[in-house]
C-alpha positions in Angstrom: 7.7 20.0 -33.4 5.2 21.2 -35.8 5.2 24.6 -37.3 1.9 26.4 -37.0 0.2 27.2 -40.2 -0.7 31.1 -41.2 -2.3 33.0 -43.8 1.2 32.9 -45.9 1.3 29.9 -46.2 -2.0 29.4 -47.7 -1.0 32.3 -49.9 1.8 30.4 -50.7 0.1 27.6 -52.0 -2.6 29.8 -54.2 0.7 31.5 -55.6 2.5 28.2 -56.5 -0.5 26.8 -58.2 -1.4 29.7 -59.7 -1.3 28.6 -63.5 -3.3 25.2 -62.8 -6.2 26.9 -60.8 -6.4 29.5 -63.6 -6.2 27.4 -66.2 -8.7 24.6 -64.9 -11.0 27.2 -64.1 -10.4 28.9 -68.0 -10.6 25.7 -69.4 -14.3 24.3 -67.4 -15.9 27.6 -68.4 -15.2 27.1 -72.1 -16.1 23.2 -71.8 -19.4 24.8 -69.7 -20.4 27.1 -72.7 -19.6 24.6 -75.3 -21.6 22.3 -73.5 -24.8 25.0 -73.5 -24.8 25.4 -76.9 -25.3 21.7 -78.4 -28.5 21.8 -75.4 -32.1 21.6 -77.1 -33.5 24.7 -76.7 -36.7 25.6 -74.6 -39.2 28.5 -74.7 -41.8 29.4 -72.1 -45.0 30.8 -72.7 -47.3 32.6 -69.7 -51.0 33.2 -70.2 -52.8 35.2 -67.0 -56.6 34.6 -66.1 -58.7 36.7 -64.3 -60.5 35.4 -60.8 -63.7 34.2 -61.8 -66.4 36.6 -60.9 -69.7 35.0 -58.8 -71.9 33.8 -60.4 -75.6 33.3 -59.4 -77.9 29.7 -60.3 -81.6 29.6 -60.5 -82.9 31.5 -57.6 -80.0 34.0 -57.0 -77.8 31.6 -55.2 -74.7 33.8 -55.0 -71.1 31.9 -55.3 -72.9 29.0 -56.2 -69.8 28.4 -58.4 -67.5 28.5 -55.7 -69.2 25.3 -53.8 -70.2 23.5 -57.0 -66.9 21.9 -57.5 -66.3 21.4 -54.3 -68.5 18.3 -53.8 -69.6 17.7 -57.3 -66.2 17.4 -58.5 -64.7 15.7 -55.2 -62.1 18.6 -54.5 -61.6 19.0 -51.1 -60.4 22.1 -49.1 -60.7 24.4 -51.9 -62.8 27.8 -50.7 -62.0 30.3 -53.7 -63.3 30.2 -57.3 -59.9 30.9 -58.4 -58.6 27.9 -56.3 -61.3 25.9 -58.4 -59.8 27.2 -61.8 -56.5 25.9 -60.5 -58.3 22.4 -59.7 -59.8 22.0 -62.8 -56.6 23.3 -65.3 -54.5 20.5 -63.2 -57.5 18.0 -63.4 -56.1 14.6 -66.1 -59.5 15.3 -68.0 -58.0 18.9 -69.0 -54.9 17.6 -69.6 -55.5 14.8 -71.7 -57.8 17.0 -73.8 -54.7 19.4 -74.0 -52.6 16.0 -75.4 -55.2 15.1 -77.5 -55.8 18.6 -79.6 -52.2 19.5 -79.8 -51.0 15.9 -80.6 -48.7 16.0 -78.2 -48.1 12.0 -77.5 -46.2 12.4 -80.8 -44.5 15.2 -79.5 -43.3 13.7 -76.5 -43.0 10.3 -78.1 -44.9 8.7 -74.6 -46.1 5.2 -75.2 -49.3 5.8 -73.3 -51.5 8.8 -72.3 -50.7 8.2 -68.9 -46.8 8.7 -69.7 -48.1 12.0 -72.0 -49.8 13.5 -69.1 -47.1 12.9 -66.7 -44.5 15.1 -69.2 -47.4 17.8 -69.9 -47.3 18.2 -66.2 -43.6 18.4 -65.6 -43.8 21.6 -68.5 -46.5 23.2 -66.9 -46.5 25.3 -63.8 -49.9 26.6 -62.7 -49.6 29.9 -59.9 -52.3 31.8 -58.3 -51.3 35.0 -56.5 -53.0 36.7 -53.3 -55.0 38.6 -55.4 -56.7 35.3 -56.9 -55.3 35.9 -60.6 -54.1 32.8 -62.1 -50.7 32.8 -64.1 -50.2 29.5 -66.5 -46.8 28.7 -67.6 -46.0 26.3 -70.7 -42.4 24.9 -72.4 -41.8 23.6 -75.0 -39.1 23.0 -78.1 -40.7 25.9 -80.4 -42.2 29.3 -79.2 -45.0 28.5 -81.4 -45.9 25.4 -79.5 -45.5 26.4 -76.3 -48.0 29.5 -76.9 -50.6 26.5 -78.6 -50.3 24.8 -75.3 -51.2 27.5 -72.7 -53.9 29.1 -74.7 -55.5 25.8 -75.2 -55.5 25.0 -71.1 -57.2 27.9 -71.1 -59.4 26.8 -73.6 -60.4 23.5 -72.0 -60.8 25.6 -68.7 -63.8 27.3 -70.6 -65.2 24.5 -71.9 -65.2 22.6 -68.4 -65.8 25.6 -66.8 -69.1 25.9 -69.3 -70.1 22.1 -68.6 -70.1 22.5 -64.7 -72.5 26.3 -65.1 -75.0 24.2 -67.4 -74.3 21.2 -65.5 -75.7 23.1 -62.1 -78.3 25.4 -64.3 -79.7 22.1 -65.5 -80.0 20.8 -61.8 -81.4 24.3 -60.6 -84.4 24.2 -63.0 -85.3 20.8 -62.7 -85.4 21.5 -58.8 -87.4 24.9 -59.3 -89.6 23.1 -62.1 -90.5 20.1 -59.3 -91.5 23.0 -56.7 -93.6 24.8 -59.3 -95.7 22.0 -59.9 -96.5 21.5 -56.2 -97.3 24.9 -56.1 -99.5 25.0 -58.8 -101.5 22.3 -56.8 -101.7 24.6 -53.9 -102.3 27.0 -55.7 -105.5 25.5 -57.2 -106.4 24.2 -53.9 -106.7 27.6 -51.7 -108.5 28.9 -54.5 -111.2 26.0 -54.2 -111.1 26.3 -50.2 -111.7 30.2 -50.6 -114.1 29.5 -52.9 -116.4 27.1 -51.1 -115.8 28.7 -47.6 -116.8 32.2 -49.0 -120.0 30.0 -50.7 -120.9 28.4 -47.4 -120.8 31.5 -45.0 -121.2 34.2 -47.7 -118.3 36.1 -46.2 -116.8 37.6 -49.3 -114.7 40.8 -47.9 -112.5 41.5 -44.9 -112.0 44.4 -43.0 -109.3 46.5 -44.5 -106.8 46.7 -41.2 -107.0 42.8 -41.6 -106.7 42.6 -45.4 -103.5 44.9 -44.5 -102.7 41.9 -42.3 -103.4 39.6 -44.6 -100.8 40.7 -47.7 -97.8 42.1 -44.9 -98.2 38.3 -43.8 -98.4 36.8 -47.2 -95.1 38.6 -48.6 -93.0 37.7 -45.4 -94.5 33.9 -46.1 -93.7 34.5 -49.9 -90.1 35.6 -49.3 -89.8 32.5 -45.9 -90.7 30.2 -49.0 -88.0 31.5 -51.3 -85.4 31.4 -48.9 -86.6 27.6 -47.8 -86.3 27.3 -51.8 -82.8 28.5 -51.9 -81.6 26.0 -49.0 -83.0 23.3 -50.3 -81.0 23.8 -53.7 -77.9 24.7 -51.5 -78.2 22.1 -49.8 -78.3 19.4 -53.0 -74.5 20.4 -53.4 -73.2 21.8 -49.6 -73.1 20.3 -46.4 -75.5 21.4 -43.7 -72.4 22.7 -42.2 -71.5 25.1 -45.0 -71.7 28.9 -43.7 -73.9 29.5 -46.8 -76.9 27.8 -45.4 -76.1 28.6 -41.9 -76.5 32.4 -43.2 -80.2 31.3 -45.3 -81.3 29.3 -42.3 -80.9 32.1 -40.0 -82.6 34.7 -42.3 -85.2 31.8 -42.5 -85.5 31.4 -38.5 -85.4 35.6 -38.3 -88.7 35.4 -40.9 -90.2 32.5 -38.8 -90.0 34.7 -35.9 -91.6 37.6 -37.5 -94.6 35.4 -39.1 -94.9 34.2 -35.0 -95.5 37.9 -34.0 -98.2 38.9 -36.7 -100.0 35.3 -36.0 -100.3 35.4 -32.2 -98.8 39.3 -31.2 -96.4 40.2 -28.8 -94.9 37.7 -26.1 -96.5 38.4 -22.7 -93.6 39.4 -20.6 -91.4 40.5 -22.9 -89.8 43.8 -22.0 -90.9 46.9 -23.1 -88.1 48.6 -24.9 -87.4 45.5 -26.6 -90.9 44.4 -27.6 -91.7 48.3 -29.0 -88.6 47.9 -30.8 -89.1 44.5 -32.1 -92.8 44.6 -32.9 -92.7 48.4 -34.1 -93.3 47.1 -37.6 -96.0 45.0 -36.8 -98.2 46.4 -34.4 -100.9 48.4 -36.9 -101.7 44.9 -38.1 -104.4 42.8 -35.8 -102.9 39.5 -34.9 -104.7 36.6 -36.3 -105.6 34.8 -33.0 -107.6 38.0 -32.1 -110.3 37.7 -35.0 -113.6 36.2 -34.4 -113.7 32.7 -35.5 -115.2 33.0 -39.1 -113.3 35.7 -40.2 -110.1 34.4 -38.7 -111.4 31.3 -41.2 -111.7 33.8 -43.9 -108.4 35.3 -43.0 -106.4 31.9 -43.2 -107.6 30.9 -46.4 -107.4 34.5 -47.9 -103.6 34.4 -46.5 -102.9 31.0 -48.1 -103.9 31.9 -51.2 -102.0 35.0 -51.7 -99.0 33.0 -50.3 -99.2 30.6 -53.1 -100.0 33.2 -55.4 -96.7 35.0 -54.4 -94.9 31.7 -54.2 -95.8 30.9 -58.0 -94.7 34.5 -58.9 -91.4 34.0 -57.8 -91.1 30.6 -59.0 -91.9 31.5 -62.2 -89.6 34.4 -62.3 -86.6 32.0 -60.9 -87.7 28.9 -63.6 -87.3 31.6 -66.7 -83.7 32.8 -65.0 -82.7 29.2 -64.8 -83.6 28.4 -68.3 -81.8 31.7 -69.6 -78.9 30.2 -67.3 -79.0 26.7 -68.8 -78.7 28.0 -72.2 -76.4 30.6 -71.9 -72.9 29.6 -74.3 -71.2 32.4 -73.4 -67.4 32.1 -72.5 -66.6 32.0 -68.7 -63.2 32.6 -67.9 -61.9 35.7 -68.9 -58.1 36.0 -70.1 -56.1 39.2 -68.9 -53.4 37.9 -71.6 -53.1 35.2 -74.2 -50.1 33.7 -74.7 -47.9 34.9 -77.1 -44.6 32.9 -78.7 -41.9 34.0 -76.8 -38.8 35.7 -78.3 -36.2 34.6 -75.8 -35.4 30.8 -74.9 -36.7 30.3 -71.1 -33.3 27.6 -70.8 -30.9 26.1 -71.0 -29.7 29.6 -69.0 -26.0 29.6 -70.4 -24.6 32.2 -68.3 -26.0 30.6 -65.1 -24.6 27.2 -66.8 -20.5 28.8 -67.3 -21.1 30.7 -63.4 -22.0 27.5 -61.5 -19.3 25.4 -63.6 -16.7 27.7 -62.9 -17.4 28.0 -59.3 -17.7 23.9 -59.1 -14.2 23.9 -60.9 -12.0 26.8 -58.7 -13.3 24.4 -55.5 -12.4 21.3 -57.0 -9.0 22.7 -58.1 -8.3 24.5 -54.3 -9.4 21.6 -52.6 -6.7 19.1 -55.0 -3.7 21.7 -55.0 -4.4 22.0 -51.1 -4.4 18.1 -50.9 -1.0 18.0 -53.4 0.4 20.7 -51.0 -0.2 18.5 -47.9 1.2 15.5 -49.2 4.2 17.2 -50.5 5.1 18.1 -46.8 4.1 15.0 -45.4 6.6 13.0 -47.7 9.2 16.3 -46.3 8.4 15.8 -42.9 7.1 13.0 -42.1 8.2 10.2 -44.3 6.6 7.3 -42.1 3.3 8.8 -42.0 3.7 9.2 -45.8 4.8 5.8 -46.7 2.0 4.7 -44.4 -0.2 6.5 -47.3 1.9 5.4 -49.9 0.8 1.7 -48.8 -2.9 2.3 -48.7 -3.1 3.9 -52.3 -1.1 1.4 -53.2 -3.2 -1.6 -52.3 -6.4 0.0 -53.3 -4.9 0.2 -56.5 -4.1 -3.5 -56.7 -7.9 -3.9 -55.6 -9.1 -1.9 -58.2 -7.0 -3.8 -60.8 -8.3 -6.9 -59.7 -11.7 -6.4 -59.8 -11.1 -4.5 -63.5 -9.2 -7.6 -64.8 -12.5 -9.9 -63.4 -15.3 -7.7 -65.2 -13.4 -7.3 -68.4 -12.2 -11.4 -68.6 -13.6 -12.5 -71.6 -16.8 -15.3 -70.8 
């Protein structure tokens, strides 16, 4: 009958074997260090950006740089600017400018760029935190190198960064410059309609409570055509979709609605706390409709022409800010800290190295004294069970010299 096992006789065995376990375990930890020692050394060198802040294109198109990427550059899902840092800095275009200034295909000793950029991105680990700052993290051999390497990502960020604001700039002002040419056309056209109208019927002046009429309409038309301005160059780079142009297209519907009231006047019907409220602003004016048919003419044309004279204000304003924007060479990413050689060696981490060895090498050892200890007893107590083993190693061990004799036969 067999004798049950307690916690003395495990003790037993740890007791017996004391001197191996100790010994193997002494002896792994010294091979461990030795081991450390003869690894090539490697440093690590951090550099942290700053979120990028929003910028604004043209005609005050806020975030602008936020969406740019996003469909010019074909990165999709990314909402943040400081998600579109991280795009770029992990983009091949950076990264192969990063090989090429540093010469690091020598370095690495790749055959091809391809192989180059592959290694740069294994010894490069790119982190944004909750907060949107950007921490960039380069090894390398020698501190010195692994310092060149993150400061020049986040010089190639800048430069990229530069190309994409002049890139849009560019875009914006061509846009604007289209729309100020058809507005200079309007412009000279309601100033020949006024001019032949006022001719024809000698109406010269207005009244002033419709003249008052006349530039309250014109400035809520001037700022509609801004806004229909600022979609349209939103939507050269954003989908329909985007909440950006949702948010310009209902200011633009909220304007539209307020042009409606001064044209025609209050809705019939409407209620009367809610019409008061809503046409509090625009009830001194006289809605167009209700003057007489010539100076409702005059009125129109008067109107149209301050619209397009308001229209080529802004314009004009906006085409100057996008020029000032194309030709701005100021740096855009701002660093919270350069990278700096680092003192201490990032790995191999030696003492993590000797811990993990030694705790490999006391289970190994337990689990091959507890294995010795078994068959010990076996061969006691149960010799046919052990000569069954004693068969089975043994063949193997004929196998294994069989097939070492056939691999090492001479040809």
């Amino acid at each position: 009958m067999a004798r049950e096992v307690n916690i003395f006789d495990y003790i037993h065995v740890l007791v017996k074997w004391r001197k191996v376990i100790v010994l193997n375990f002494l002896c792994v930890c010294v091979l461990a260090a030795a081991i450390s020692l003869l690894l090539p050394k490697w440093y690590t060198a951090t550099t942290t950006i700053l979120p990028p802040e929003e910028q604004s294109f043209g005609i005050g198109l806020s975030s602008m740089l936020a969406n740019l990427p996003l469909t010019a550059a074909g990165i999709p899902g990314i909402t943040t600017p400081g998600a579109i840092y991280v795009a770029i800095l992990q983009s091949r275009t950076v990264r192969e400018n990063v090989i090429r200034r540093l010469d690091l295909m020598g370095v690495y000793r790749s055959k091809n760029m391809e192989e180059a950029v592959k290694k740069l991105q294994r010894k490069t680990t790119i982190e944004i935190s909750e907060e949107g700052v950007i921490e960039l993290r380069a090894t390398a051999r020698t501190p010195q190198r692994a310092a060149y390497i993150a400061n020049t990502y986040v010089e190639e960020l800048d430069r990229k960064n530069t190309e994409l604001h002049v890139a849009q700039a560019r875009d914006n002002r061509v846009f604007i410059e289209s729309r100020l040419d058809e507005n200079m056309i309007a412009l000279k056209a309601a100033e020949e309609d006024l001019r032949h109208f006022q001719e024809e019927f000698k109406a010269i002046a207005l009244p002033e409570q419709t003249a008052a009429a006349i530039e309250a309409a014109a400035g809520v038309i001037g700022e509609l055509r801004a806004l229909e301005v600022k979609r349209d160059v939103m939507l050269a780079t954003m989908k329909p979709t985007n909440p950006s142009v949702i948010q310009i297209q209902t200011q633009i519907d909220a304007l539209q609605k307020q042009l409606d009231r001064m044209e025609f006047g209050s809705k019939e019907g409407a209620s009367a706390s809610g019409a008061d409220e809503e046409n509090r602003s625009t009830k001194l004016y006289v809605p167009f409709s209700e003057v007489p048919s010539v100076g409702l003419e005059l009125a129109r044309l008067t109107r149209e022409l301050k619209i397009q004279e308001v229209i080529y204000e802004l314009l004009t304003q906006q085409h100057e800010q996008a020029k000032i924007q194309e030709a701005k060479d100021t740096p855009t990413v701002q660093v919270l800290d350069l990278a700096v050689p680092p003192m201490k060696r990032s790995r191999p981490q030696r003492r993590v190295i000797v811990m993990l060895a030694g705790m490999l090498s006391l289970a190994v050892t337990l689990c091959l004294v507890f294995c010795a200890e078994f068959l010990n007893r076996m061969r006691e107590s149960r010799g046919e069970d052990y000569k069954k083993y004693d068969s089975i190693v043994s063949s193997l061990k004929k196998d294994f010299l069989s097939l070492k004799k056939v691999f090492s036969r001479p040809e």
